[in-house]
PAZAPA-4460 file (N, C-alpha, C; in steps of 0.05 Angstrom, whole numbers, plus 32768, in hexadecimal, padded with zeros to 4 digits):
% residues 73
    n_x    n_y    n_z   ca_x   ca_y   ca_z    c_x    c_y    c_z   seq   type   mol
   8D15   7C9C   882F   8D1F   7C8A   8843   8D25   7C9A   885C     1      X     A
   8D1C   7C92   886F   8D1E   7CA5   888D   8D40   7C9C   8892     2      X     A
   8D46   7CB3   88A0   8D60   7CB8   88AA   8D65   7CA2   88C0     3      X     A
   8D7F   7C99   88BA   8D93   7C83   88D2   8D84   7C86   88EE     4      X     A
   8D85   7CA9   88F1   8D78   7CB3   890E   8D5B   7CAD   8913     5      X     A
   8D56   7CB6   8903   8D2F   7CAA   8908   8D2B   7C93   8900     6      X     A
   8D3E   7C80   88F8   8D35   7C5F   88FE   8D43   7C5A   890D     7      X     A
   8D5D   7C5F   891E   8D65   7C59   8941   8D4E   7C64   8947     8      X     A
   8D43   7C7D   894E   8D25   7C80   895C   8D18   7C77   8966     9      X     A
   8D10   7C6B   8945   8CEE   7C5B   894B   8CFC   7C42   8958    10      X     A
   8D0B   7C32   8954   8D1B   7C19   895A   8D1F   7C22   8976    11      X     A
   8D2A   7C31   8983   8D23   7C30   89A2   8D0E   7C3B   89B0    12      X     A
   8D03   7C44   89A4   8CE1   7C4F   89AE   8CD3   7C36   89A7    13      X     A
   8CCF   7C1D   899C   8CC7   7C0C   8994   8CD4   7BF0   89B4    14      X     A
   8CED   7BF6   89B2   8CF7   7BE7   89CC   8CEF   7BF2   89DF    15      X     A
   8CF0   7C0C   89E3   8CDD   7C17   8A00   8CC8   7C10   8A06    16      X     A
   8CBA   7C0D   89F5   8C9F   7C04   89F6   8C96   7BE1   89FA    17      X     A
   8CA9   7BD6   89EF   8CAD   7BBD   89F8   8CB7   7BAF   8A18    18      X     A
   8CC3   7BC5   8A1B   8CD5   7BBE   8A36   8CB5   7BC5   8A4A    19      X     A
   8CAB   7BDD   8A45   8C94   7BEA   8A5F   8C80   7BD2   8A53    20      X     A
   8C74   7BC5   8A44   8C6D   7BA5   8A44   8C69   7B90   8A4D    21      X     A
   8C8C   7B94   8A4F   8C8E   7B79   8A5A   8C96   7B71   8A6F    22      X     A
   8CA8   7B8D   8A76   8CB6   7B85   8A8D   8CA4   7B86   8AAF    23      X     A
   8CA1   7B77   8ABC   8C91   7B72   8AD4   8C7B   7B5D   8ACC    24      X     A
   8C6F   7B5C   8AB2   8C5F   7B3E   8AAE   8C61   7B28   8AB2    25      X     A
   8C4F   7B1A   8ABC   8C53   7B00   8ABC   8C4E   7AF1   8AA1    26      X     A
   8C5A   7AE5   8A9B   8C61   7AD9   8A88   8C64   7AAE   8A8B    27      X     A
   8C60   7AA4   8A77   8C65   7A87   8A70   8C6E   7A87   8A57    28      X     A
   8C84   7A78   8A56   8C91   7A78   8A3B   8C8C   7A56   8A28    29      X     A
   8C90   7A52   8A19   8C87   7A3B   8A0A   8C97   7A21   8A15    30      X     A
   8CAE   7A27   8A23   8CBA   7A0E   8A2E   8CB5   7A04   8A4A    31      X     A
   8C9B   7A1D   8A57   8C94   7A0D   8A6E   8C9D   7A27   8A83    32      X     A
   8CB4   7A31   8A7F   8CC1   7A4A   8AA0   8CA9   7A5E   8A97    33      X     A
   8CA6   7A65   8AB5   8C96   7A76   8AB6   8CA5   7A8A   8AC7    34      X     A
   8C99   7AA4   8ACC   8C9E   7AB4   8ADB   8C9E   7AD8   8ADA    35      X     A
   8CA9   7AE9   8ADF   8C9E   7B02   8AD9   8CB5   7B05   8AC8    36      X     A
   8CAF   7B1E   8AB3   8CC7   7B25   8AA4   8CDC   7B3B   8AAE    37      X     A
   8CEE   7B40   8AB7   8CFE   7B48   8AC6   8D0C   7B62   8AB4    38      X     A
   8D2A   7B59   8A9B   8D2B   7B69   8A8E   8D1E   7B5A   8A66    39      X     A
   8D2C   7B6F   8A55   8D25   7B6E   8A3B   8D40   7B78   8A30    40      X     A
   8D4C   7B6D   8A1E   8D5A   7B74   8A0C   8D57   7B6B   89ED    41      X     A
   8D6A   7B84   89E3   8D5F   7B85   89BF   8D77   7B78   89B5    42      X     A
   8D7A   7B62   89B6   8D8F   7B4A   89A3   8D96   7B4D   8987    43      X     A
   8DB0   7B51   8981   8DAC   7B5D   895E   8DAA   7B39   8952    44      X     A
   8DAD   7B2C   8960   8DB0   7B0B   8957   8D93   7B00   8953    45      X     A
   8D83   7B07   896C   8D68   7AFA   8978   8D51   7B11   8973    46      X     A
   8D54   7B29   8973   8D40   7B40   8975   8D3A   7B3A   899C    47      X     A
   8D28   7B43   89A7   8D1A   7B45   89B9   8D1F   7B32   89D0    48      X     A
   8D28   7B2E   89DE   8D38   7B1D   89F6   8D33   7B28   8A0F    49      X     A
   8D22   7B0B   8A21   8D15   7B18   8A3D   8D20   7B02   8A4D    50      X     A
   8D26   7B11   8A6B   8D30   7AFF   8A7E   8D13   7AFF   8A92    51      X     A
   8D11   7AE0   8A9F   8D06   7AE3   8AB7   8D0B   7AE0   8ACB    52      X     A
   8D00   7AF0   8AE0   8D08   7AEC   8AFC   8D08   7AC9   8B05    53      X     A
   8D22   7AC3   8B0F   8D20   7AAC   8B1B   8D29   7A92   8B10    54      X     A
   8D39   7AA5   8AF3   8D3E   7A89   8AE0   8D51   7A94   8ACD    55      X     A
   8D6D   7A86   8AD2   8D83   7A91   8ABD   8D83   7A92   8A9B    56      X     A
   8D8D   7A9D   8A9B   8D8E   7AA5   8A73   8D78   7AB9   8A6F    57      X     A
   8D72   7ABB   8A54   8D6A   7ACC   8A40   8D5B   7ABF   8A2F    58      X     A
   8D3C   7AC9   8A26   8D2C   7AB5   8A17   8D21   7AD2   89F8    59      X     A
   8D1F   7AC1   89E3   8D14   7ACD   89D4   8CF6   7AD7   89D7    60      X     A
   8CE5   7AF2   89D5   8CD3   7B00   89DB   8CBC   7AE8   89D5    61      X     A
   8CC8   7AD8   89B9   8CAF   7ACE   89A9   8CA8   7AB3   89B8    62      X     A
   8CB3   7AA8   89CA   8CB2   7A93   89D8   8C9B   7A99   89F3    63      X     A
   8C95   7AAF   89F2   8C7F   7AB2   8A08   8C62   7AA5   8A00    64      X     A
   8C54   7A9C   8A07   8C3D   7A88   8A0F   8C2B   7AA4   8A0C    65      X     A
   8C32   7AA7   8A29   8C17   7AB6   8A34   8C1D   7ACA   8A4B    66      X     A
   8C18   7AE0   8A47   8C1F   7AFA   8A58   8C0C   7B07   8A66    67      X     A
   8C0E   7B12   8A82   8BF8   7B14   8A8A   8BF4   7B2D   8A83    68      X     A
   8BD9   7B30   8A84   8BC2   7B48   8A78   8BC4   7B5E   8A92    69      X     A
   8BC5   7B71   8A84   8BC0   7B84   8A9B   8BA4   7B8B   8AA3    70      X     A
   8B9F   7B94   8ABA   8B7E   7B92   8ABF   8B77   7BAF   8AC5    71      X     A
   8B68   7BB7   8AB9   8B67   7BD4   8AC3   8B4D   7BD6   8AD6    72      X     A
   8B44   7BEA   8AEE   8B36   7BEB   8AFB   8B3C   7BF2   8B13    73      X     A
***
């Protein structure tokens, strides 16, 4: 069983990686707000919790629709 330490670790190297994601995407969530994702927090209640620019509260990660693609070129 990996140590307390190396599962905080991976558990915030896993949120780091979520946050560089998501945060600045545009995003649509399943109830219709749309907008870019602003911050991300890790909810011990909810897991994964994103705010968007332009619209009060806090939405669960899994409620996103559709995120925009990054385009390389």
């Amino acid at each position: 069983m990996p140590t307390v330490k190396a599962l905080a670790s991976r558990i915030l190297g896993e949120f780091e990686q979520a946050q560089a994601e998501l945060v600045g995407k545009a995003v649509i969530l399943t109830d219709g707000k749309a907008g870019t994702v602003e911050n991300v927090w890790l909810d011990e209640m909810h897991g994964l919790r994103i705010s968007i620019r332009g619209h009060d509260g806090k939405w669960p990660v899994s409620t996103i629709k559709f995120a925009q693609r990054a385009e390389i070129g």
